[in-house]
PDBQT receptor file of N, H, CA, C and O in Angstrom, charges set to zero:
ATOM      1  N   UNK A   1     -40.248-107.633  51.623  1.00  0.00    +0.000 N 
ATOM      2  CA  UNK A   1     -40.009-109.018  51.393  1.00  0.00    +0.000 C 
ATOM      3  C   UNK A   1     -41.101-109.859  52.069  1.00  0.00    +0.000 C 
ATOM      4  O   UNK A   1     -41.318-111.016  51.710  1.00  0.00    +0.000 OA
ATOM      5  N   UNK A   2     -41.798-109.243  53.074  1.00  0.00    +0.000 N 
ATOM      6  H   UNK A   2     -41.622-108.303  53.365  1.00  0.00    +0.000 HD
ATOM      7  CA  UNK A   2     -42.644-110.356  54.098  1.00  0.00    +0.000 C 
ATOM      8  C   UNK A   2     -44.024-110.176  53.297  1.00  0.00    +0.000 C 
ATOM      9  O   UNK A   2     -44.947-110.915  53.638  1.00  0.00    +0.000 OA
ATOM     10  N   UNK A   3     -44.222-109.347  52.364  1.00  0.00    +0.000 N 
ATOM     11  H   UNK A   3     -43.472-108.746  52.087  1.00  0.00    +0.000 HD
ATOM     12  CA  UNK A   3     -45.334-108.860  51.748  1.00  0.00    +0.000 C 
ATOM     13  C   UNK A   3     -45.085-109.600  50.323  1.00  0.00    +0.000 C 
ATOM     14  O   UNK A   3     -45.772-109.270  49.356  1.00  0.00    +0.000 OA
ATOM     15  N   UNK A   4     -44.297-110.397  50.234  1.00  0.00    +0.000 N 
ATOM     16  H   UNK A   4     -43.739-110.665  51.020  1.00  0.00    +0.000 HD
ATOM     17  CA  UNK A   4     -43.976-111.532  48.858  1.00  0.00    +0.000 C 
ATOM     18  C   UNK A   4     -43.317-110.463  47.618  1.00  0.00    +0.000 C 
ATOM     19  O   UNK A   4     -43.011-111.012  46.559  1.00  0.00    +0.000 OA
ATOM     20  N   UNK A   5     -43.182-109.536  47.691  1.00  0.00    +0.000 N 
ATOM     21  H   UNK A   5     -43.431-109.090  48.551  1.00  0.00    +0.000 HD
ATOM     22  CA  UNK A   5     -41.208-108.870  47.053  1.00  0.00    +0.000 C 
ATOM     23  C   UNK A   5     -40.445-109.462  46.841  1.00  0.00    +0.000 C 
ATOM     24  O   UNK A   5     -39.974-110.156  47.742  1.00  0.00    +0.000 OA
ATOM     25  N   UNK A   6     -39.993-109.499  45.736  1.00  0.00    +0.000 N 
ATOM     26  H   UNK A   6     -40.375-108.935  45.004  1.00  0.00    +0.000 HD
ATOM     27  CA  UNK A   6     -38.728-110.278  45.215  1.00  0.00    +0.000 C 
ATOM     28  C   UNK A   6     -37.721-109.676  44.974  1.00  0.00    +0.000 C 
ATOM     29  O   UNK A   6     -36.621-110.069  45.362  1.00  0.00    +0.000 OA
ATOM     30  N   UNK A   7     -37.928-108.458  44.191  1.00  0.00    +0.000 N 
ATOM     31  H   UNK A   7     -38.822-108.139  43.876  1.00  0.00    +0.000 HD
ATOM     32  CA  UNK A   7     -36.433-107.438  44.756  1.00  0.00    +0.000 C 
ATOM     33  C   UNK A   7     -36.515-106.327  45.200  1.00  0.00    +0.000 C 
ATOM     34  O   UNK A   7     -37.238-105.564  44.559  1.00  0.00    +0.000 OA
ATOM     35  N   UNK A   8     -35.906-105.842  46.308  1.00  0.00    +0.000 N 
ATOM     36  H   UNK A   8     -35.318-106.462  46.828  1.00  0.00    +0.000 HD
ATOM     37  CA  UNK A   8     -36.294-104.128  46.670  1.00  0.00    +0.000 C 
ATOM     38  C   UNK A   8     -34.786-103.403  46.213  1.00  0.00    +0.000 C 
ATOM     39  O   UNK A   8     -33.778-103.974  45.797  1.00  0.00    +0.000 OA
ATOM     40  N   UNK A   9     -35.015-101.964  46.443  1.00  0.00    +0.000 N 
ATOM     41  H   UNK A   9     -35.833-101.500  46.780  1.00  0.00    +0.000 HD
ATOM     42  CA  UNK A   9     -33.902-100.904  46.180  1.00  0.00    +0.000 C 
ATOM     43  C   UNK A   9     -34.186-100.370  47.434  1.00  0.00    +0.000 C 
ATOM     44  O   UNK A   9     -35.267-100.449  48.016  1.00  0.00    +0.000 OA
ATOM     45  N   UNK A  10     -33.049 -99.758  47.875  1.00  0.00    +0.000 N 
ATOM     46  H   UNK A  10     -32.170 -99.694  47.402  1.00  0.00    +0.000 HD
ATOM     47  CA  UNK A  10     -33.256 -98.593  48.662  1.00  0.00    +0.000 C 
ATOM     48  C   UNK A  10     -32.306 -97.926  48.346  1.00  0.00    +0.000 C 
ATOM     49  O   UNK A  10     -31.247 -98.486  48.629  1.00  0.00    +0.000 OA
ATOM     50  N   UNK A  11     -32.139 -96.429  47.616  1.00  0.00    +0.000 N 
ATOM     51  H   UNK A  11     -33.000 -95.974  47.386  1.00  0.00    +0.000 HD
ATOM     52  CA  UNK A  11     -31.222 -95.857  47.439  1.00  0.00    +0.000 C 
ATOM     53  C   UNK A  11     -31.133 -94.598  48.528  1.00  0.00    +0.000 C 
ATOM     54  O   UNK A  11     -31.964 -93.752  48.858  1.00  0.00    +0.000 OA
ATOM     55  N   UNK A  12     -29.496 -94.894  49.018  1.00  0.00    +0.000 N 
ATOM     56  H   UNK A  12     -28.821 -95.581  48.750  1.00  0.00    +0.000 HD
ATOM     57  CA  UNK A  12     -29.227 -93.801  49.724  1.00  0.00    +0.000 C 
ATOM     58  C   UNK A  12     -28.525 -92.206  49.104  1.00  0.00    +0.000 C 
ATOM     59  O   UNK A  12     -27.341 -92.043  49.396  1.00  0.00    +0.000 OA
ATOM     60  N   UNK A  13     -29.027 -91.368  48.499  1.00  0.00    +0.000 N 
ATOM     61  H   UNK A  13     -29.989 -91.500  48.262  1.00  0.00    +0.000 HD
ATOM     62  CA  UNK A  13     -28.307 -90.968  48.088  1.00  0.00    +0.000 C 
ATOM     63  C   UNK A  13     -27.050 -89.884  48.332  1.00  0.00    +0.000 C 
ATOM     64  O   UNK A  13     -26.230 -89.533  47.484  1.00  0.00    +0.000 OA
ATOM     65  N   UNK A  14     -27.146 -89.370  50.006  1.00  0.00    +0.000 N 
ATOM     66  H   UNK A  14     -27.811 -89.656  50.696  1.00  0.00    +0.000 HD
ATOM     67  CA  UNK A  14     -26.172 -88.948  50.428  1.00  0.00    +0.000 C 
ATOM     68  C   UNK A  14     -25.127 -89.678  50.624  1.00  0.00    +0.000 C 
ATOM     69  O   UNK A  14     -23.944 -89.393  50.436  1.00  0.00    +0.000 OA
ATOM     70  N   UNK A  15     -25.641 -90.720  51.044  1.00  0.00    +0.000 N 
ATOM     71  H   UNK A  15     -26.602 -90.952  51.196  1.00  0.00    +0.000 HD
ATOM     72  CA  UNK A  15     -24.062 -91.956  51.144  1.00  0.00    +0.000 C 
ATOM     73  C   UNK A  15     -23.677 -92.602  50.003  1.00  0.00    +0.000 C 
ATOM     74  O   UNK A  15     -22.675 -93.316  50.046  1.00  0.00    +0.000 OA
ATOM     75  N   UNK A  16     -24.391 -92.458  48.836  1.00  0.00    +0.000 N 
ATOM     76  H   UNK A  16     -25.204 -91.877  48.801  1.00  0.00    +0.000 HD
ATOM     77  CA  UNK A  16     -23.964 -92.965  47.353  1.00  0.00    +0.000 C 
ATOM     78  C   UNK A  16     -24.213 -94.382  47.209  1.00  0.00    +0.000 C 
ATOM     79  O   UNK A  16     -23.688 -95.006  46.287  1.00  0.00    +0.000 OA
ATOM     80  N   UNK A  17     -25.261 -95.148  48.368  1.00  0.00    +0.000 N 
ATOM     81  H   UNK A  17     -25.687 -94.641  49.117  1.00  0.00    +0.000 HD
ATOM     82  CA  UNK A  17     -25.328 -96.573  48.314  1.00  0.00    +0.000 C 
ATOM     83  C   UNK A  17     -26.921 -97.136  47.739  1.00  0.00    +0.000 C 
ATOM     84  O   UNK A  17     -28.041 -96.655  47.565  1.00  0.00    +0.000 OA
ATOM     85  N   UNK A  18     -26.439 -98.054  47.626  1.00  0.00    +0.000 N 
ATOM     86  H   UNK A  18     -25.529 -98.445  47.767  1.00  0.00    +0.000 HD
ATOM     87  CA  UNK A  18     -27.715 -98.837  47.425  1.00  0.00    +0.000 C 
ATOM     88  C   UNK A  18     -27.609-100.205  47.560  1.00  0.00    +0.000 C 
ATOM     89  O   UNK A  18     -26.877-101.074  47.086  1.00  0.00    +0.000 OA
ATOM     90  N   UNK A  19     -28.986-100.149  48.710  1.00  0.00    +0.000 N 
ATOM     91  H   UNK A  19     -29.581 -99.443  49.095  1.00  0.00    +0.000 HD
ATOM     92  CA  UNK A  19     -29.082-102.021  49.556  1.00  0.00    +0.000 C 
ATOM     93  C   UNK A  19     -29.831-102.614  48.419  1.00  0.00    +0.000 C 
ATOM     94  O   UNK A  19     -30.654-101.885  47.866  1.00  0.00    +0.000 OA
ATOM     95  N   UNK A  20     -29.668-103.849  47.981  1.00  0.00    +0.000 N 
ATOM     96  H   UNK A  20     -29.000-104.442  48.431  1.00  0.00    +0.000 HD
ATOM     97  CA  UNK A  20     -30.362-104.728  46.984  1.00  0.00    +0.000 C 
ATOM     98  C   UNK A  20     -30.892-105.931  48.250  1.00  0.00    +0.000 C 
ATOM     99  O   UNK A  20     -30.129-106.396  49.097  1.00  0.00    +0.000 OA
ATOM    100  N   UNK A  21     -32.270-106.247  48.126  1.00  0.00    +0.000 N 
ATOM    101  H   UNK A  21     -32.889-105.870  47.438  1.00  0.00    +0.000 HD
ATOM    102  CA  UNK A  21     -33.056-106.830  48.834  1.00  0.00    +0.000 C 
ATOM    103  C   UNK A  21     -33.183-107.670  47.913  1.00  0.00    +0.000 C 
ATOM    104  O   UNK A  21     -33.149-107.300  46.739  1.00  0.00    +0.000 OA
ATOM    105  N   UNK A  22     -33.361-109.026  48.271  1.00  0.00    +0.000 N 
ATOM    106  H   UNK A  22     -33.389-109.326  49.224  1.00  0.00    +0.000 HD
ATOM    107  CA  UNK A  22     -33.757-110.282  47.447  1.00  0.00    +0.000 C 
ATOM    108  C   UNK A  22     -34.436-111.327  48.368  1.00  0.00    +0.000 C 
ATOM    109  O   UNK A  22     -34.316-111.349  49.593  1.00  0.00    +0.000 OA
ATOM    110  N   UNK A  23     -35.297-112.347  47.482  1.00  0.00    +0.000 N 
ATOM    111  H   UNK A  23     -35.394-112.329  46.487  1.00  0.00    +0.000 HD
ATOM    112  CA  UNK A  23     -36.040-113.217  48.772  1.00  0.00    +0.000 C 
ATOM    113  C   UNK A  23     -34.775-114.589  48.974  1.00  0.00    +0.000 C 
ATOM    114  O   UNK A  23     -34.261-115.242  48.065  1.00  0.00    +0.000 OA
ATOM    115  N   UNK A  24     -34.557-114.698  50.313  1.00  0.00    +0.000 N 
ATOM    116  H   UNK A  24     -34.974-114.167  51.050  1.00  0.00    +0.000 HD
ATOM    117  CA  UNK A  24     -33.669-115.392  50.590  1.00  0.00    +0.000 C 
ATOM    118  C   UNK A  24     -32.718-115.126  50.737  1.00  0.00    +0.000 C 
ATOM    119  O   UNK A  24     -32.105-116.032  51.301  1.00  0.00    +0.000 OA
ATOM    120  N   UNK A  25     -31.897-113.946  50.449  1.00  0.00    +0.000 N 
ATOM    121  H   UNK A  25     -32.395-113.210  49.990  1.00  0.00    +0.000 HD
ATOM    122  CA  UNK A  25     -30.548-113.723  50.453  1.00  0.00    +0.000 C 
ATOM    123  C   UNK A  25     -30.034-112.436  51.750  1.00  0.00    +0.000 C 
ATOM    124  O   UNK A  25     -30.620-111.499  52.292  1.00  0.00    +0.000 OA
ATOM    125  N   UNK A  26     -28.848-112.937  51.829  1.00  0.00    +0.000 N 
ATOM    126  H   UNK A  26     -28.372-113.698  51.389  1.00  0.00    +0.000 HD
ATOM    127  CA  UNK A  26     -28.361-111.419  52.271  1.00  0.00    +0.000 C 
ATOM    128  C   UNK A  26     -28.565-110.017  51.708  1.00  0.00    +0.000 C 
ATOM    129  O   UNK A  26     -28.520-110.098  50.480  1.00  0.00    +0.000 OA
ATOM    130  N   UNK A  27     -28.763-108.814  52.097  1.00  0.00    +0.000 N 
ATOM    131  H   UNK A  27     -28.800-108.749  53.094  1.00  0.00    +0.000 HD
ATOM    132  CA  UNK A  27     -28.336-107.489  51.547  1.00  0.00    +0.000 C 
ATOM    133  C   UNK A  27     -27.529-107.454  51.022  1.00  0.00    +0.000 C 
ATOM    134  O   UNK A  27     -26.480-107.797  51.567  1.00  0.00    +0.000 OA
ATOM    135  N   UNK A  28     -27.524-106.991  49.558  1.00  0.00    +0.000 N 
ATOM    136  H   UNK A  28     -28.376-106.712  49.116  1.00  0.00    +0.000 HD
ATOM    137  CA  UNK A  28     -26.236-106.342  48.986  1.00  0.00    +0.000 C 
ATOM    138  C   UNK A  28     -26.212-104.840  49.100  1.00  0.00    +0.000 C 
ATOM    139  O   UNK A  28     -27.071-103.980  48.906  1.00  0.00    +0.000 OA
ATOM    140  N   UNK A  29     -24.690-104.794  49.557  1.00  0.00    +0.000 N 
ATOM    141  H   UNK A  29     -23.992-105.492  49.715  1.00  0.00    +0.000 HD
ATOM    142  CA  UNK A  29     -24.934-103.131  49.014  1.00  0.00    +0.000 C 
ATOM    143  C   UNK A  29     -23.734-102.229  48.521  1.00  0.00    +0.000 C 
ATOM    144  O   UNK A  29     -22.651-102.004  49.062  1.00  0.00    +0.000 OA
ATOM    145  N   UNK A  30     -24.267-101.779  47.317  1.00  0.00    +0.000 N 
ATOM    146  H   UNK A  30     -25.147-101.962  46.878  1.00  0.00    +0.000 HD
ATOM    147  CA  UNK A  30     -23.433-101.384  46.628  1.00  0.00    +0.000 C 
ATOM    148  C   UNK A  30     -22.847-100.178  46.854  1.00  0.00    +0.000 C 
ATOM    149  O   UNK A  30     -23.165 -99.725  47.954  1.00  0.00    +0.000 OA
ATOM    150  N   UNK A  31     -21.897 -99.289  46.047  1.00  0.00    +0.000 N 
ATOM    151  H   UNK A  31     -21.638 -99.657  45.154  1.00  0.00    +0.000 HD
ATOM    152  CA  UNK A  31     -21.233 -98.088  46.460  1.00  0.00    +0.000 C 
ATOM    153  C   UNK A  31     -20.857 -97.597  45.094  1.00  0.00    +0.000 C 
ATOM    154  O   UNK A  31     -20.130 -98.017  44.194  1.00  0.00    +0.000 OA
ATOM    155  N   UNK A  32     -21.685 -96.469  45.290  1.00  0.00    +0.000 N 
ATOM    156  H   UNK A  32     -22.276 -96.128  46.021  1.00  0.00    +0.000 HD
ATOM    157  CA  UNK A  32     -21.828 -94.958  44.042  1.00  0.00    +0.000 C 
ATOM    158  C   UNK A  32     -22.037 -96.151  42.981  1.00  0.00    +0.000 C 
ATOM    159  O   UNK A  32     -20.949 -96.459  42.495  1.00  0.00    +0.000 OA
ATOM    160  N   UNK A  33     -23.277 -97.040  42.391  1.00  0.00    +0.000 N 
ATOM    161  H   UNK A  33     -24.161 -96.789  42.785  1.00  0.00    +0.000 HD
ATOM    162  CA  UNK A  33     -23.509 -97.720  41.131  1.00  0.00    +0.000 C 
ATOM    163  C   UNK A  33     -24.092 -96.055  40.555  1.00  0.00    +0.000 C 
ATOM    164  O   UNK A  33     -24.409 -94.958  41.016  1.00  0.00    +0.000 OA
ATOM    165  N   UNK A  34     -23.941 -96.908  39.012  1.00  0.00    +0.000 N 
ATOM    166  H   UNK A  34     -23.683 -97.799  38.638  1.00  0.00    +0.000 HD
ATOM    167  CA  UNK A  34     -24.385 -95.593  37.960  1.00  0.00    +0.000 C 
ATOM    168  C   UNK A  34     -25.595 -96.742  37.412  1.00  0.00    +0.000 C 
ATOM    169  O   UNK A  34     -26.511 -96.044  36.976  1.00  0.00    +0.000 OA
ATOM    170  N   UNK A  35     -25.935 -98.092  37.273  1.00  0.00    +0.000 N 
ATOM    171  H   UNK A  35     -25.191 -98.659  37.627  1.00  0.00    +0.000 HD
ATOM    172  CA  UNK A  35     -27.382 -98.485  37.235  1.00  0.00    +0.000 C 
ATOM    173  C   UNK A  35     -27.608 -99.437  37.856  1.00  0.00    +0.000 C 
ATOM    174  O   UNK A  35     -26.674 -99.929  38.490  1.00  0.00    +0.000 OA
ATOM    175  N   UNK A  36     -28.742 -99.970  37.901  1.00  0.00    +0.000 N 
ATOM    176  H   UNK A  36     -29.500 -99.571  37.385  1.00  0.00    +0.000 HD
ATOM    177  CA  UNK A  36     -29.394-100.992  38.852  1.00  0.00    +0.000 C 
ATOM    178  C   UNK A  36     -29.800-101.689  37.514  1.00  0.00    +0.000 C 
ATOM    179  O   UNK A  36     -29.944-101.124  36.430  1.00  0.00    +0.000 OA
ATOM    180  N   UNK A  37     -30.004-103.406  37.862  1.00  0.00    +0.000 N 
ATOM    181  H   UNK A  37     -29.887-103.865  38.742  1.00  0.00    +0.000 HD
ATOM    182  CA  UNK A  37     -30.488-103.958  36.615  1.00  0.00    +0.000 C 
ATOM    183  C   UNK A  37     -31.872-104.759  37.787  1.00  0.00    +0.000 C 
ATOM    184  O   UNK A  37     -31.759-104.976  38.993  1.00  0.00    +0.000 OA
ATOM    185  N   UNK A  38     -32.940-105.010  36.995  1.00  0.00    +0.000 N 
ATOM    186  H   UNK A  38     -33.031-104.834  36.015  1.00  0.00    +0.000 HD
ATOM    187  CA  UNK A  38     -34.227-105.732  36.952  1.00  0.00    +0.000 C 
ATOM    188  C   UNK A  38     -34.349-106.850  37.241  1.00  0.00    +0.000 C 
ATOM    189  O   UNK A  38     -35.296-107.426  37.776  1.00  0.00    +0.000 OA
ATOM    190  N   UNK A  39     -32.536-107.540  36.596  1.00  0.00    +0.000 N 
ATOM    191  H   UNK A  39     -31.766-107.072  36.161  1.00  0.00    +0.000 HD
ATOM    192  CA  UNK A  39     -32.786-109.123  37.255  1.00  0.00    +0.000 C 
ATOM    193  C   UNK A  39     -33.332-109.927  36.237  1.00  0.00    +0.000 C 
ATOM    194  O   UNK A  39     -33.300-109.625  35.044  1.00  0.00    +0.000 OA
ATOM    195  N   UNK A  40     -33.847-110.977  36.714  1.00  0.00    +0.000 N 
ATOM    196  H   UNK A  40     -33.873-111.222  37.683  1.00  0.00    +0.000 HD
ATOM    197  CA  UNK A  40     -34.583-112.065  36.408  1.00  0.00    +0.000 C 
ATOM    198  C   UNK A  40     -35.707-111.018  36.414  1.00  0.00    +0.000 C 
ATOM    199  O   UNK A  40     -35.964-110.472  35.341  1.00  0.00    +0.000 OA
ATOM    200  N   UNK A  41     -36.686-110.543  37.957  1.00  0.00    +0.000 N 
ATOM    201  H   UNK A  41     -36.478-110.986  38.829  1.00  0.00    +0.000 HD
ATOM    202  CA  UNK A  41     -37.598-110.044  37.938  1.00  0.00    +0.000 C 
ATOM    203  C   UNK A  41     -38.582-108.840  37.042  1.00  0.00    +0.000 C 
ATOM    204  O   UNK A  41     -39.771-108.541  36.934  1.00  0.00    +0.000 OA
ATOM    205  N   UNK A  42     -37.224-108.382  36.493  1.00  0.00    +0.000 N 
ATOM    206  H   UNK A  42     -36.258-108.625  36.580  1.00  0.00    +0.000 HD
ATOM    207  CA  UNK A  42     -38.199-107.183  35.364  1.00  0.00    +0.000 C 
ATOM    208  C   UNK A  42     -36.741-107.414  33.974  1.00  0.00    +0.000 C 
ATOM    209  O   UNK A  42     -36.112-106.373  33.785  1.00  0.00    +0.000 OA
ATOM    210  N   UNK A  43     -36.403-108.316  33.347  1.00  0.00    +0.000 N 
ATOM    211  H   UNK A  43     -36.913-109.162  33.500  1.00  0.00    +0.000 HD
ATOM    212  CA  UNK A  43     -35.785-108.809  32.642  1.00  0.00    +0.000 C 
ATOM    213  C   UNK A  43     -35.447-107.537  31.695  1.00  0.00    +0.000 C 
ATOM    214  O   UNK A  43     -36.355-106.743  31.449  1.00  0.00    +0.000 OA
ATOM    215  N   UNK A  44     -34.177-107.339  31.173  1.00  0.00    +0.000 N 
ATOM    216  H   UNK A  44     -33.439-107.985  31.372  1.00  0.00    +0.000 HD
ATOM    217  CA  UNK A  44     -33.926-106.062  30.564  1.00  0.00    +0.000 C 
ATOM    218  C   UNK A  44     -34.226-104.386  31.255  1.00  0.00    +0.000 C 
ATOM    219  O   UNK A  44     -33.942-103.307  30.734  1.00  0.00    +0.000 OA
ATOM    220  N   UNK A  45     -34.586-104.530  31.974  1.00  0.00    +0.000 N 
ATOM    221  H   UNK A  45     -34.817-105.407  32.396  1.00  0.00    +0.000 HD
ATOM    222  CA  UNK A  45     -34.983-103.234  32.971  1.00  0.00    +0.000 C 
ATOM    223  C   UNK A  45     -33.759-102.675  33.742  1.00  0.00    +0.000 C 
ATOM    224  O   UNK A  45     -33.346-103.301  34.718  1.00  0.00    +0.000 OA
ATOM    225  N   UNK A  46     -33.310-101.814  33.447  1.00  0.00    +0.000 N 
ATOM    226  H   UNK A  46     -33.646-101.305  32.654  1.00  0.00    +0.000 HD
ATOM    227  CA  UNK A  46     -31.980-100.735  33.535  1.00  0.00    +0.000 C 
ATOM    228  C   UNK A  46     -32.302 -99.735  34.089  1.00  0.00    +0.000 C 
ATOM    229  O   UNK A  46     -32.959 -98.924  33.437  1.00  0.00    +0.000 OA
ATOM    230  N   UNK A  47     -31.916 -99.401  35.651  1.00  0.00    +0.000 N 
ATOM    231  H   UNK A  47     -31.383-100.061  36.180  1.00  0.00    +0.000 HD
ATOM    232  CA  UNK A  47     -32.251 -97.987  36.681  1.00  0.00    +0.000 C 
ATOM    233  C   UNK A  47     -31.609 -96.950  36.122  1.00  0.00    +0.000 C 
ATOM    234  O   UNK A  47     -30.981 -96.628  37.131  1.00  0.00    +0.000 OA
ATOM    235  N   UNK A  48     -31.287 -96.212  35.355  1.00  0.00    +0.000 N 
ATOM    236  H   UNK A  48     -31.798 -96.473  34.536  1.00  0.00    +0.000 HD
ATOM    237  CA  UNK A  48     -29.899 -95.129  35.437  1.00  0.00    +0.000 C 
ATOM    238  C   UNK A  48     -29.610 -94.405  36.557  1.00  0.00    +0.000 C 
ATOM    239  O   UNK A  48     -30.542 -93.629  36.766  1.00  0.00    +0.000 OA
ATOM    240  N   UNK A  49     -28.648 -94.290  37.466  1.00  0.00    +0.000 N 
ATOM    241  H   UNK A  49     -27.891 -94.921  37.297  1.00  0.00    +0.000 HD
ATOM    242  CA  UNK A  49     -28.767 -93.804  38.679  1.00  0.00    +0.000 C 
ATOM    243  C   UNK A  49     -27.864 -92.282  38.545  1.00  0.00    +0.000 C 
ATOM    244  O   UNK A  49     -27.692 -91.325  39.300  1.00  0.00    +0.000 OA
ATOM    245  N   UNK A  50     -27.433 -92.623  37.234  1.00  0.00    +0.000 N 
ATOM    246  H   UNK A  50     -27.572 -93.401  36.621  1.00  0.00    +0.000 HD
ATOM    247  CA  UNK A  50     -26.459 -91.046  37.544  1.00  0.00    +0.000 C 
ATOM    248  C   UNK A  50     -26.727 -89.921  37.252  1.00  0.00    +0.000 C 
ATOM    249  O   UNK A  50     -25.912 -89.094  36.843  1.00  0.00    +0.000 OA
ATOM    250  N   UNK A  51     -28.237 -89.689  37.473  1.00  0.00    +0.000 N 
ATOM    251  H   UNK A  51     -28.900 -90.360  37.805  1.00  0.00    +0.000 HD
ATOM    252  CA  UNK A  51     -28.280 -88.208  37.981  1.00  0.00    +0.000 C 
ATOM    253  C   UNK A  51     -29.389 -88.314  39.136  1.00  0.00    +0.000 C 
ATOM    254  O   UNK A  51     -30.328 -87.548  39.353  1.00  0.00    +0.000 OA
ATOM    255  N   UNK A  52     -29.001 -89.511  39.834  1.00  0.00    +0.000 N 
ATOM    256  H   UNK A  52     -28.238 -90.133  39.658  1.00  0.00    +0.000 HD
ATOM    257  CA  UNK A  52     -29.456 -89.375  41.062  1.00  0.00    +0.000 C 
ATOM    258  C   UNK A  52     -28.646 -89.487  42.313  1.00  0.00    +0.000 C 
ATOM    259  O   UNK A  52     -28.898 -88.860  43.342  1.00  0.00    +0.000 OA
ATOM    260  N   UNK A  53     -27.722 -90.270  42.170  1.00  0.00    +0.000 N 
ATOM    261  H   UNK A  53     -27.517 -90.779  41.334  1.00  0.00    +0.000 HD
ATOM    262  CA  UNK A  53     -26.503 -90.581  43.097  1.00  0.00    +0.000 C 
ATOM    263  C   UNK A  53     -25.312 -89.568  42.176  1.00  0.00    +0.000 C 
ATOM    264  O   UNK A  53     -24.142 -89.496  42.552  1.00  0.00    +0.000 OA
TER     265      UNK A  53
């Protein structure tokens, strides 16, 4: 984020989470998602996470 990032991931995948980083905001973090979406920032852009978590 201090490097001008607008959204990060960090997926945990033993704990089944994932922190959503945004500029300005709190951490979100989710529990066992099956996708991540792009946002505003990569518009239509869909993570599939379930065969990673």
């Amino acid at each position: 984020m201090e490097n001008g990032a607008r959204l990060g991931w960090l997926i945990n995948v033993e704990a089944k989470q994932v922190e959503i980083y945004r500029q300005g905001k709190d951490v979100e973090i989710l529990e066992n998602p099956t996708t991540l979406s792009g946002e505003d920032i990569l518009p239509g852009f869909l993570f599939d996470l379930t065969t990673i978590i």
